[in-house]
N, C-alpha and C positions, 0 to 999 in steps of 0.2 A: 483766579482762585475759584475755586470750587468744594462744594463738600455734601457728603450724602443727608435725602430727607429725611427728619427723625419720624413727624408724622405721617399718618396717609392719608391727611385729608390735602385736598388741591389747594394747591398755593404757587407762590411765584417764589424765585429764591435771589435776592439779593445780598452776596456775601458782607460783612461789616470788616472792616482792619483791627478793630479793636475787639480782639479774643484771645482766650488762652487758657491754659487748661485750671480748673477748679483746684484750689488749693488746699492742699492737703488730703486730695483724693476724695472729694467730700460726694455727695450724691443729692441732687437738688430736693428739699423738702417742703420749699414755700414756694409761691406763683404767685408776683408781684403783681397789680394790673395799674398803669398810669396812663396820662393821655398826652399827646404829641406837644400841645404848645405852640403849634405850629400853621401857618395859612392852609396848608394841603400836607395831604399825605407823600404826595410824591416827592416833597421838597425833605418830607421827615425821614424820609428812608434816602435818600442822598443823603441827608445828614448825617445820620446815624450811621453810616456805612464808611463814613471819612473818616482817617485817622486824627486828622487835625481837629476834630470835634471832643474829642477826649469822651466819646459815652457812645454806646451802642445797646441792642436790648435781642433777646430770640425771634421775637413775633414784631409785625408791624400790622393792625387790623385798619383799614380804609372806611371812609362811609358809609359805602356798599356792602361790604363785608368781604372785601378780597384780601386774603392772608399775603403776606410777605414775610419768611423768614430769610434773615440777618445774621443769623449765628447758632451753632447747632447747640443742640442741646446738651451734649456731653461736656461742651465749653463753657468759660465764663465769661457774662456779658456785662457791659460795664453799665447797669441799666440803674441801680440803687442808689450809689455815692454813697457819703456818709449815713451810717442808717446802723439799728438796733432793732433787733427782735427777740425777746427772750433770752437775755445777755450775750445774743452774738453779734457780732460788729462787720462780718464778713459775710454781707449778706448776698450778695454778688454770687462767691462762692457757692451758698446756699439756696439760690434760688433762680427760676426762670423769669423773663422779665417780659409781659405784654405792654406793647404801648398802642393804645387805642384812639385814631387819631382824632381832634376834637381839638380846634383852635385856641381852646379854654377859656379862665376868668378874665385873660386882661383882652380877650379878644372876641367878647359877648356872650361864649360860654354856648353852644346850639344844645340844644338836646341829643342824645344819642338815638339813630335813629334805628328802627328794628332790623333789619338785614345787617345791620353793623353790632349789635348786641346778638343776636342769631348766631353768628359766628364769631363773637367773644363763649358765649354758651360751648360753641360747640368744639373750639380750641382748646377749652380750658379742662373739658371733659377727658379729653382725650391726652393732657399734660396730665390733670389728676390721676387715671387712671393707671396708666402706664406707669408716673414713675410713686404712685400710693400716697400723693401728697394728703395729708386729711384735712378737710374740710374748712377748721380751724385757720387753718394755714395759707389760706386763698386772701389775701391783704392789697389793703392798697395801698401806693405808695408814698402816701400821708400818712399811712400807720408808721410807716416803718423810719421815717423822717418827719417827724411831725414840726422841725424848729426849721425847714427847709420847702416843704413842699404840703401842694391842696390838691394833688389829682390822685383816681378822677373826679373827686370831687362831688359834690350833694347831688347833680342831675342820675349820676351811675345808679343804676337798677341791681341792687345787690339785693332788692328780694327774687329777683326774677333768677340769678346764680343759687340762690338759697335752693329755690324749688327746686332745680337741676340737680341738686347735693352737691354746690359749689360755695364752702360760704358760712361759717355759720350767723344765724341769722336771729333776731329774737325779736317780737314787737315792740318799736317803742312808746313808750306810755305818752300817752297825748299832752303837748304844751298846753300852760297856761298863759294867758297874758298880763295876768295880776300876781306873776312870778318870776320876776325877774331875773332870783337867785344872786348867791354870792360870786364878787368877782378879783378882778386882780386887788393885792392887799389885805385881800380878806384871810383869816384863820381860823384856824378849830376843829374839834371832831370828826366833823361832814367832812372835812375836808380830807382829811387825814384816812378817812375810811376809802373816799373815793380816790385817793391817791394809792393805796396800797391794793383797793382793787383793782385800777387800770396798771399797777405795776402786775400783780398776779396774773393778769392776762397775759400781758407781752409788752406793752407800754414802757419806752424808757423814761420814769419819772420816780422820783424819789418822794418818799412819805414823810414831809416836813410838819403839814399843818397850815402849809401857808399857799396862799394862791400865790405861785409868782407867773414869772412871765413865761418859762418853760412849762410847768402844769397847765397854763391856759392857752398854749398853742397845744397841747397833747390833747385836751378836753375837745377844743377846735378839731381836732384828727379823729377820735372818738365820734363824736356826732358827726362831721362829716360823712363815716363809713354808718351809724349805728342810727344815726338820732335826728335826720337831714331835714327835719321840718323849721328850725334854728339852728343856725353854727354859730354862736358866739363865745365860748371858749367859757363860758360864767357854768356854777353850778346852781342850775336849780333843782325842783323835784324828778321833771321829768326825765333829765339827764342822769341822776341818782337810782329812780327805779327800771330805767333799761338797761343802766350797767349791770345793777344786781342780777336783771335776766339773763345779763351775756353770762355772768360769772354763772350761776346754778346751769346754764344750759351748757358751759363748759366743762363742771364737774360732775352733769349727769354722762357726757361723752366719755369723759376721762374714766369714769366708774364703767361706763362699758366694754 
């Protein structure tokens, strides 16, 4: 198998089995970004190329920062699974899928190191570009699967994408330690506010009132990508007033 480069930045090209064309003729709008999971890259991209693996993604980024693309981009790759983004459920269809490799949580979690973030920057620049993905739209794949999946997880440098115009990005307001904030069981207001804001964004959560277990793996997903100085899934202030910022800094986009 073979098939033509979409980018023209250098890379290696290792075809994946698991492809096929976007459904419903769609045109990718969102850029996933997750991390491998896995001892090595080389092991992730044999993986991902086996049929008998059931998942495959576009890009494969190494520690170095050497690209491997897997699947072209006019394809769909099976990179999402189950997953929701602003009530679409096909999100496969919808978007391109980087996996950046990095052994992850159950496997010490390393930091990402610069020539591997260097060329996440520069891949991703070059997906936006081309196919006008906005900014907004740059997620990771805890956003989009939050009762599923943590990568990449609090070490990803999503200000460093931000500055790039990869991202949106907003300060978050500094934790306190004599704030615990509300958690699973809890209800009210707060809650209800932060819930119909994290649904306004793109969050699949529903505006009950009540902390359940779903709201607080989405909260967990949230600060993850937004809030990474604590991921605990609870509402406190800090987690309250960076959402506010994401929502205003998304309706000043949307206004423009």
């Amino acid at each position: 198998m073979s098939f033509p480069s979409d980018t023209p930045l250098s890379h290696d090209i290792h075809p994946a089995e698991n492809r096929e064309a976007r459904r419903g003729g769609v045109k990718p709008s969102l850029l996933i970004l997750h991390y491998t999971g896995m001892s090595t890259a080389a092991k992730a991209i044999d993986w991902l190329g086996r049929a008998e693996s059931g998942v495959s993604c576009h890009y494969v980024i190494d520690e170095a920062g050497r690209i491997t693309q897997l699947v072209p981009e006019e394809q769909r790759a099976w990179h999402a699974g189950v997953s929701y983004w602003r009530g679409e459920t096909d999100i496969n269809s919808h978007s391109i899928g980087i996996e950046i490799h990095n052994p992850g949580h159950e496997h010490g979690y390393p930091d990402f190191p610069p020539d591997q973030m260097a060329a996440v920057v520069a891949l991703s620049k070059d997906i936006v570009r081309r196919h006008r993905i906005a900014p907004e739209n740059v997620l990771a794949h805890s956003d989009v699967a939050p009762g599923r999946k943590i990568d990449p997880g609090e070490k990803f440098d999503w200000l460093l994408l931000a500055k790039e115009g990869l991202g949106l990005w907003v300060r978050p307001s500094p934790v306190r330690a004599d704030d615990p904030g509300l958690g699973l069981g809890d209800s009210g207001s707060r809650i209800a506010r932060m819930q119909e804001r994290l649904a306004s964004y793109g969050y699949d959560v529903e505006a009950t009132g009540t902390l359940d277990a779903a709201t607080e793996k989405v909260l967990r997903a949230f600060q993850l990508h937004f809030r990474p100085r604590r991921v605990d899934g609870r509402l406190d202030r800090s987690t309250e007033v960076t959402l506010e910022r994401l929502i205003e800094a998304s309706g000043k986009r949307t206004a423009a």
